[in-house]
PAFITI-104431 format. One line per field, with one value per residue: residue number from 0; residue in one letter; chain; x, y, z of N, C-alpha, C in turn. Coordinates in Angstrom, 3 decimals, m for minus. Example, Ala and Ser with C-alpha at 12.3 -4.5 7.8 and 13.67 -1.06 7.14 Angstrom:
k: (0_1)
r: (A_S)
c: (A_A)
npx: (13.190_12.850)
npy: (m5.690_m2.250)
npz: (7.800_7.080)
capx: (12.300_13.670)
capy: (m4.500_m1.060)
capz: (7.800_7.140)
cpx: (13.200_12.900)
cpy: (m3.300_0.030)
cpz: (7.800_7.870)
END
This chain:
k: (0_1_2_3_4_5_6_7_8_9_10_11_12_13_14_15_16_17_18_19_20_21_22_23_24_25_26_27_28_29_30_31_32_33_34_35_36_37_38_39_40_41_42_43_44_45_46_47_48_49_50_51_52_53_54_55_56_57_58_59_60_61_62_63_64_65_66_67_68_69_70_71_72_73_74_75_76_77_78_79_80_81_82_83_84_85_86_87_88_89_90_91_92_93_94_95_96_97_98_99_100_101_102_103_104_105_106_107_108_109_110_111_112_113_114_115_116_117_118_119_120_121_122_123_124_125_126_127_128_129_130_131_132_133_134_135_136_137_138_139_140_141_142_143_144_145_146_147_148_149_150_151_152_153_154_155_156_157_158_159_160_161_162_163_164_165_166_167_168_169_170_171_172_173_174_175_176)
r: (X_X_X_X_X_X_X_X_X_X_X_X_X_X_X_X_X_X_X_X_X_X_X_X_X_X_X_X_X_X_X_X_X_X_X_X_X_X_X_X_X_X_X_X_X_X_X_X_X_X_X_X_X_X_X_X_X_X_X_X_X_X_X_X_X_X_X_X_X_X_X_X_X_X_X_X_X_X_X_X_X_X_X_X_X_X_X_X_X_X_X_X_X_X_X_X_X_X_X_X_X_X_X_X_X_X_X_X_X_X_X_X_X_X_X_X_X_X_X_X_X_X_X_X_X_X_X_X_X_X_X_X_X_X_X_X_X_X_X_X_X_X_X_X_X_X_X_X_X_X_X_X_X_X_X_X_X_X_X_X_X_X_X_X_X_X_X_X_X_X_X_X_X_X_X_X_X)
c: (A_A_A_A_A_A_A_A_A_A_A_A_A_A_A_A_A_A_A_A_A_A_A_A_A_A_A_A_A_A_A_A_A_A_A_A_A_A_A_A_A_A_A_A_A_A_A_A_A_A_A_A_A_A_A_A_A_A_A_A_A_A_A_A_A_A_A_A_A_A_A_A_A_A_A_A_A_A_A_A_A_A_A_A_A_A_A_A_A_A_A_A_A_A_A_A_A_A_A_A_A_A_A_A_A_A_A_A_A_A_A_A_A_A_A_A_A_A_A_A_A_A_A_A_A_A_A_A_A_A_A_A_A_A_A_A_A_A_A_A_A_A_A_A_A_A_A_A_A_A_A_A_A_A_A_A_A_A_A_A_A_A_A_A_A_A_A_A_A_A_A_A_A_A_A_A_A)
npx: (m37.507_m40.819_m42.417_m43.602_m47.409_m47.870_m49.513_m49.495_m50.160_m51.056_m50.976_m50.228_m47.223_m45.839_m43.311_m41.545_m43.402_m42.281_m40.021_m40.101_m41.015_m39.676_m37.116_m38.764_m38.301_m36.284_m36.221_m35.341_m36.137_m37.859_m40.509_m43.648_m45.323_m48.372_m50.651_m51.958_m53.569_m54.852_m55.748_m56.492_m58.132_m56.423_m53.821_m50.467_m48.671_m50.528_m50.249_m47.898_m47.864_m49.616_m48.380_m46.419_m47.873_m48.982_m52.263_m54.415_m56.460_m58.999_m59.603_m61.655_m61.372_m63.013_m65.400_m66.688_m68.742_m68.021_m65.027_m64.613_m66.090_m64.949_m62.106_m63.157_m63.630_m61.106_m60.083_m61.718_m60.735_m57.869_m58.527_m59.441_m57.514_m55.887_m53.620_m50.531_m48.814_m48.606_m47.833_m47.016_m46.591_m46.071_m48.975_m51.518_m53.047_m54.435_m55.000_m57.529_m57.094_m58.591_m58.714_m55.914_m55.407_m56.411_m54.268_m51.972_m48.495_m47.817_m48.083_m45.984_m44.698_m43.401_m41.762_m40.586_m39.059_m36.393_m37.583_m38.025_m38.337_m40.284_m42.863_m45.634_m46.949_m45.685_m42.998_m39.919_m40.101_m40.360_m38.079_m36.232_m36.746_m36.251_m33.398_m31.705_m29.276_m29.006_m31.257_m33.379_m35.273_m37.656_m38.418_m40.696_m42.889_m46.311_m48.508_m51.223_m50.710_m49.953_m46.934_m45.781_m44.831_m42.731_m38.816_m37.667_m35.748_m33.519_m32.745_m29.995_m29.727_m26.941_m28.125_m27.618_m28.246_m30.527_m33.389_m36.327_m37.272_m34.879_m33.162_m35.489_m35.722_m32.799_m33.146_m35.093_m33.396_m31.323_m32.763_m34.031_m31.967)
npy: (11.965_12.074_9.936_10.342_9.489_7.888_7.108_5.617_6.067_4.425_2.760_0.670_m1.676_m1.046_m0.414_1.989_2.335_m0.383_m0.080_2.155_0.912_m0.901_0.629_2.382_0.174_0.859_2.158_4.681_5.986_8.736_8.055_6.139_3.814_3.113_3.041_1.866_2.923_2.087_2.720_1.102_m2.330_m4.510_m4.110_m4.955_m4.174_m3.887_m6.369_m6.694_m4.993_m6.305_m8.242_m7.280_m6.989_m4.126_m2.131_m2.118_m0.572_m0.352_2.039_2.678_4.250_3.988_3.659_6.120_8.483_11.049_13.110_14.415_12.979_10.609_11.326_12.528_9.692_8.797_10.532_10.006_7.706_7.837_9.873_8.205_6.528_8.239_9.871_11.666_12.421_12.066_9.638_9.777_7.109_6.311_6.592_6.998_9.297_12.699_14.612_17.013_20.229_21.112_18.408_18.587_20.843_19.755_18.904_20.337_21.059_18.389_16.304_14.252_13.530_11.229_11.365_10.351_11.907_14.117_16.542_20.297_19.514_17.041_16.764_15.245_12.427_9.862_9.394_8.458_7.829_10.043_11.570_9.974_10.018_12.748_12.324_13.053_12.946_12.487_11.132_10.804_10.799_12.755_13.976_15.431_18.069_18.432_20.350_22.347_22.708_20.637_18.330_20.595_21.442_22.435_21.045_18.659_16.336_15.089_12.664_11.564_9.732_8.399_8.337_5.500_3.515_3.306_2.720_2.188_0.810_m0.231_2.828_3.516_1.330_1.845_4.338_4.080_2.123_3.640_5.720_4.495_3.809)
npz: (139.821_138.434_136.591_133.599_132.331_129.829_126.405_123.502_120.480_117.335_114.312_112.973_112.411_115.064_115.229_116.401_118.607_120.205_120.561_121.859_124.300_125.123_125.953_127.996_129.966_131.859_134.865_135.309_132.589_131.575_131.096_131.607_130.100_129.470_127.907_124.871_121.728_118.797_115.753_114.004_113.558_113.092_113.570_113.926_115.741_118.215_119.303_120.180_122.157_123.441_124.859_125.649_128.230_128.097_128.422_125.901_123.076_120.521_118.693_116.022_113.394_111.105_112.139_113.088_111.395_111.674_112.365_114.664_116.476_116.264_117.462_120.078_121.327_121.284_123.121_125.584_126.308_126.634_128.933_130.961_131.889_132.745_131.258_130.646_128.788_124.997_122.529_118.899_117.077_114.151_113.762_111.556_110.816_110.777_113.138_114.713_115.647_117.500_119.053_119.242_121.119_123.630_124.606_124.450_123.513_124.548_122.532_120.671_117.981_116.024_113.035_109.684_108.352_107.271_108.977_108.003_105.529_103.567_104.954_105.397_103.746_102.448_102.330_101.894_99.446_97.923_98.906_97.765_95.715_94.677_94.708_97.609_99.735_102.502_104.798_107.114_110.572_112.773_115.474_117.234_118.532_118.501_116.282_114.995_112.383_109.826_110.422_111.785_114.019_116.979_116.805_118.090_118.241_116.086_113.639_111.098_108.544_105.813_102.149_100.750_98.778_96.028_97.068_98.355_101.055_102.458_103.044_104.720_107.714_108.159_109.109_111.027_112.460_113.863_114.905_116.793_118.841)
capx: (m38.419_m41.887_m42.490_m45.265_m48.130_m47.880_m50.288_m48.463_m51.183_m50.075_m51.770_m49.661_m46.387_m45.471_m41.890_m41.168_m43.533_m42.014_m38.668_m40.745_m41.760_m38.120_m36.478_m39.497_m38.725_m35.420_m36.614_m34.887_m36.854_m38.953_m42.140_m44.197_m46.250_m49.655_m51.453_m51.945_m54.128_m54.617_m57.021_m56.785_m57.914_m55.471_m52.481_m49.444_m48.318_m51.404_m50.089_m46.738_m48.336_m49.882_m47.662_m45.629_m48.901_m49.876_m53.499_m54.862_m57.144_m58.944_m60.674_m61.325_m62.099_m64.346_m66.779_m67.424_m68.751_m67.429_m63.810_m64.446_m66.429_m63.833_m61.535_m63.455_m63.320_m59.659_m59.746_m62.135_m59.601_m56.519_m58.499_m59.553_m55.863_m54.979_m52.538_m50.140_m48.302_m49.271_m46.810_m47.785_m45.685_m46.952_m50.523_m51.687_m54.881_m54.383_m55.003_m57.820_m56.552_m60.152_m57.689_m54.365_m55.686_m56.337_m52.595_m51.025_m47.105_m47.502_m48.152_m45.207_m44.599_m41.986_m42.133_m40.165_m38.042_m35.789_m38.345_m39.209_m38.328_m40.913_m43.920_m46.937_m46.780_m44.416_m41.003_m38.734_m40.106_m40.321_m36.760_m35.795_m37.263_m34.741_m31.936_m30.928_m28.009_m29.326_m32.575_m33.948_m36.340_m37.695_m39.758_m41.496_m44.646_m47.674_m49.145_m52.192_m50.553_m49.126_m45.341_m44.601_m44.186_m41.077_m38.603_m37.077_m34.610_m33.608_m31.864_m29.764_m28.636_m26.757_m29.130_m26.417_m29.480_m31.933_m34.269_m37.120_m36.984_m33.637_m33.214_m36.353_m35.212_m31.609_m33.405_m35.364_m32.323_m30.438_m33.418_m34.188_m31.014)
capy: (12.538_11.236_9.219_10.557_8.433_7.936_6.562_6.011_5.849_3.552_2.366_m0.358_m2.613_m1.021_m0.648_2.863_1.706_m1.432_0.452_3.194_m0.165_m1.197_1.688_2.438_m0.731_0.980_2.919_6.420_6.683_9.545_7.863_5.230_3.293_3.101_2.728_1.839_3.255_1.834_2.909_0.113_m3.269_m5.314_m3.296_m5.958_m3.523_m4.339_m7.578_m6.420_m4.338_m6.881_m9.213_m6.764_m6.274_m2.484_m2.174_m1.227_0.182_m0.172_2.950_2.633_5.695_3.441_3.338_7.206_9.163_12.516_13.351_14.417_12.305_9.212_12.185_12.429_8.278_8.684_11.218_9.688_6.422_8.686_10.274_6.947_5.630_9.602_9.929_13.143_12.781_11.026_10.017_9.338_6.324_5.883_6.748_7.671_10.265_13.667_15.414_18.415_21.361_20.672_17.322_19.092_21.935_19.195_17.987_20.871_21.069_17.297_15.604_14.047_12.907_10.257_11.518_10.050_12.342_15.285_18.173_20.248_18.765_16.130_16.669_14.507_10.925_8.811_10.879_8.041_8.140_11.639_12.004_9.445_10.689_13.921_12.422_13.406_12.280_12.194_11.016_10.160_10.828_13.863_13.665_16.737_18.478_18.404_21.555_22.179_22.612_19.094_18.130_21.544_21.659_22.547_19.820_17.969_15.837_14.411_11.286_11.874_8.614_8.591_7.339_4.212_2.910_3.549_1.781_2.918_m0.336_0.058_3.907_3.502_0.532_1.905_5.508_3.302_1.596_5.281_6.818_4.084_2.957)
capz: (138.837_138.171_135.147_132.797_132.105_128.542_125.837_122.058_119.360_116.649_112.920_111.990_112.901_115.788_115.796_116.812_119.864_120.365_121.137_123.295_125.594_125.729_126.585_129.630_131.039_132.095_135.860_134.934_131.793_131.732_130.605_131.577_128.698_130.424_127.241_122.849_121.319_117.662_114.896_113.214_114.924_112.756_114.057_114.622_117.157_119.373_119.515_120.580_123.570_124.462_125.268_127.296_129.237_128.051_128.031_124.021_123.210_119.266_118.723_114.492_112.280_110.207_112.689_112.861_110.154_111.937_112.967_116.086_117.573_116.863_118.183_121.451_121.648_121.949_124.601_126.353_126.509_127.557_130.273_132.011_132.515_132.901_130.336_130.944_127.277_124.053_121.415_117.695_116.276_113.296_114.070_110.053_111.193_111.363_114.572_115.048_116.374_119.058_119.881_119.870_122.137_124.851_125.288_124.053_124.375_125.350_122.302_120.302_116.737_114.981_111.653_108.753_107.180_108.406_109.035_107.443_104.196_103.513_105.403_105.345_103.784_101.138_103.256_101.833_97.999_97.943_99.257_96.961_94.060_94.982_94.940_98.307_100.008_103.811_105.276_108.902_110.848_113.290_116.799_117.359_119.189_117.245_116.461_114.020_111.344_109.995_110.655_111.434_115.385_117.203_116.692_119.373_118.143_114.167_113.563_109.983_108.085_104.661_101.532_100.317_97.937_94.992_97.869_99.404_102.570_103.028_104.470_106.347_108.260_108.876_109.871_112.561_113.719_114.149_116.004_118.247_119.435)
cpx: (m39.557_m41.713_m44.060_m45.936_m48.484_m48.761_m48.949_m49.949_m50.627_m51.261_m51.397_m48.686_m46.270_m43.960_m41.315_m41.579_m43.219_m40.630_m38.915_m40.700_m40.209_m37.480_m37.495_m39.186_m37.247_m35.955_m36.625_m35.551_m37.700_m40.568_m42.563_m45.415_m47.621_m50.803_m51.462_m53.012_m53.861_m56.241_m57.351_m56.534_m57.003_m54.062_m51.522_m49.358_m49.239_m51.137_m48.609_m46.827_m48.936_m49.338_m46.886_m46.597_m49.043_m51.501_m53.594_m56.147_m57.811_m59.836_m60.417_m62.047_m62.988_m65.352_m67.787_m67.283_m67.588_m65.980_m63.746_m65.553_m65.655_m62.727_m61.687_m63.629_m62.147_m59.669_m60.775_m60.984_m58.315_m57.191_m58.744_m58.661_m55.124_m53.759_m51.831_m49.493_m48.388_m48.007_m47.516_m47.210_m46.604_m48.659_m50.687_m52.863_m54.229_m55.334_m56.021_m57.219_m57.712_m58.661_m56.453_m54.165_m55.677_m54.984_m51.531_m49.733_m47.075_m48.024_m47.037_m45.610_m43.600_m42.379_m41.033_m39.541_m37.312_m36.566_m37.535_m39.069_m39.502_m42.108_m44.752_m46.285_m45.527_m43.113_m40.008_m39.080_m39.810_m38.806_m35.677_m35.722_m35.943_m33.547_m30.917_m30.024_m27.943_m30.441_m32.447_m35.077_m36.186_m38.764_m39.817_m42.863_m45.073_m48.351_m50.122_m52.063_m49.817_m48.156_m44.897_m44.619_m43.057_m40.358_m37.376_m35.785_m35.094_m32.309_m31.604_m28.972_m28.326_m27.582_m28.217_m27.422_m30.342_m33.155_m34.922_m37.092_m35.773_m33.341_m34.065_m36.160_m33.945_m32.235_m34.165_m34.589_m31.719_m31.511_m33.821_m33.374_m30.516)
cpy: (11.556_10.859_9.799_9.610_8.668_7.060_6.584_5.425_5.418_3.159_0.836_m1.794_m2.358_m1.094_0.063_2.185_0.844_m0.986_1.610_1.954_m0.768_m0.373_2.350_1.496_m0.102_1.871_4.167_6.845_7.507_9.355_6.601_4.756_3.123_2.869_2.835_2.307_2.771_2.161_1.963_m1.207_m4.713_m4.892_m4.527_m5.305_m3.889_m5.402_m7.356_m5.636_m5.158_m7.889_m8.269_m6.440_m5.175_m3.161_m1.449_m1.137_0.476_0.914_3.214_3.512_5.614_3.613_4.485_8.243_10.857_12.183_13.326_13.878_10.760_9.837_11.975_11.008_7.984_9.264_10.814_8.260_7.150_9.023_9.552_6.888_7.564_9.588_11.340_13.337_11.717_11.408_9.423_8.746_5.844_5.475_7.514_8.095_12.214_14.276_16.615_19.304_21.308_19.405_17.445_19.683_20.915_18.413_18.956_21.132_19.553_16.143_15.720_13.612_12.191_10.402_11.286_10.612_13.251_16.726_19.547_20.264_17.476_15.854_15.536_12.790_10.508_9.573_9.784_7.930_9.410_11.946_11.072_9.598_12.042_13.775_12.361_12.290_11.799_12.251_10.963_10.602_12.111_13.493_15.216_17.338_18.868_19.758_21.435_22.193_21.133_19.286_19.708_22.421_21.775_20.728_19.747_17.460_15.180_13.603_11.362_10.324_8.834_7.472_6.218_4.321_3.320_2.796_2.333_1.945_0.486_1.197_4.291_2.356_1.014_3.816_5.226_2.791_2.902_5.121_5.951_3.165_4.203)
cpz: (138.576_137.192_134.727_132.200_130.832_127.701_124.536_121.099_117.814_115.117_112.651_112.862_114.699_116.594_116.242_118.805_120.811_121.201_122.043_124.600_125.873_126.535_128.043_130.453_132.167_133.653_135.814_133.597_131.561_131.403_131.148_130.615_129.200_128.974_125.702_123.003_119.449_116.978_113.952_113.668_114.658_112.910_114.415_115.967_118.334_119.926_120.591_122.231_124.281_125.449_126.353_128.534_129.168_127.978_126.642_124.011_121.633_118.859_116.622_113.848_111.700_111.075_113.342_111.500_110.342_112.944_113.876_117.264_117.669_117.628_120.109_121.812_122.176_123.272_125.310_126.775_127.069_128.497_131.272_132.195_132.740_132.408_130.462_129.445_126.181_122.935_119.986_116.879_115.468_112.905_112.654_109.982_111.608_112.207_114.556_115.644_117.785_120.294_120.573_121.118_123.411_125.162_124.754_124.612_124.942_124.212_121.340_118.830_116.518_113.754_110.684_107.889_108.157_108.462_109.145_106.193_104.551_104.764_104.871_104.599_102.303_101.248_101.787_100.450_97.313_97.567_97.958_95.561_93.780_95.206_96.297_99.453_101.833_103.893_106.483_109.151_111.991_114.619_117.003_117.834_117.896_117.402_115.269_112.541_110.695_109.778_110.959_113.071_115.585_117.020_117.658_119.175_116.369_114.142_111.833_109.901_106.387_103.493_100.723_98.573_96.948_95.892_99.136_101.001_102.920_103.892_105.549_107.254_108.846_109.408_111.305_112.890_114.200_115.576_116.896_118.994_120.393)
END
């Protein structure tokens, strides 16, 4: 089976990604990492790609007034290295439906709670605030509407804690082990 030439578009630490670049180095993995993408050019994660040798890539929101033309910056950067599927670890930009349309069915999410409870941002306050008794996290195709693509796979851990760190840390060890 070929390996798809994968981009992961990232904001921040980089730890979902960090465990994407592990798990590719394995031969049978279905993806190859071929490229970061970060919107923000203080991203740890960039640091982390680079060292394994990905090429990155800082394409920063600040520096267009309009959506879609920092939009079309990205996809101009995926289509140089021909990217066949893009994942979105912790990339904090929502997506045009113009952007979606060009990778549709091929772009991914790691989203922070168990969809479709807790859409959009603060999953583990939210959830916390409610009381509830299981969290994790959800990977899922991106569709135009936010968090509410088909979902792929959901990683459930029990909430121990009054502590927002704590179940997001043991919901990233679950889902990327």
């Amino acid at each position: 089976m070929a390996r798809q030439r994968t981009a992961i578009l990232i904001s921040g630490r980089g730890t979902n990604m960090a465990a994407l670049i592990a798990a590719a180095r394995n031969p049978s993995y279905p993806a190859e990492i071929a490229l970061i993408i970060s919107n923000i050019p203080s991203a740890k994660g960039l640091e982390i790609a680079e060292a394994a040798g990905i090429k990155t890539v800082t394409i920063s929101h600040k520096d267009y007034s309009d959506k879609l033309i920092f939009e079309e910056q990205i996809l101009r950067a995926l289509n140089e290295v021909k990217i066949e599927l893009v994942c979105l670890a912790g990339f904090m930009r929502v997506l045009s439906a113009s952007f979606i349309s060009h990778f549709e069915g091929r772009i991914l999410n790691i989203h922070p709670s168990l969809l479709p409870a807790y859409r959009g941002l603060d999953t583990h306050k939210r959830a916390l605030a409610d009381g509830v008794k299981e969290h994790g996290c959800t990977v899922h195709l991106v569709v135009p509407e936010l968090d509410a693509g088909p979902i792929i796979a959901q990683v459930k851990v029990p909430v121990l804690e009054r502590d927002v760190e704590r179940p997001r840390a043991r919901g990233r060890e679950q889902s990327l082990s």
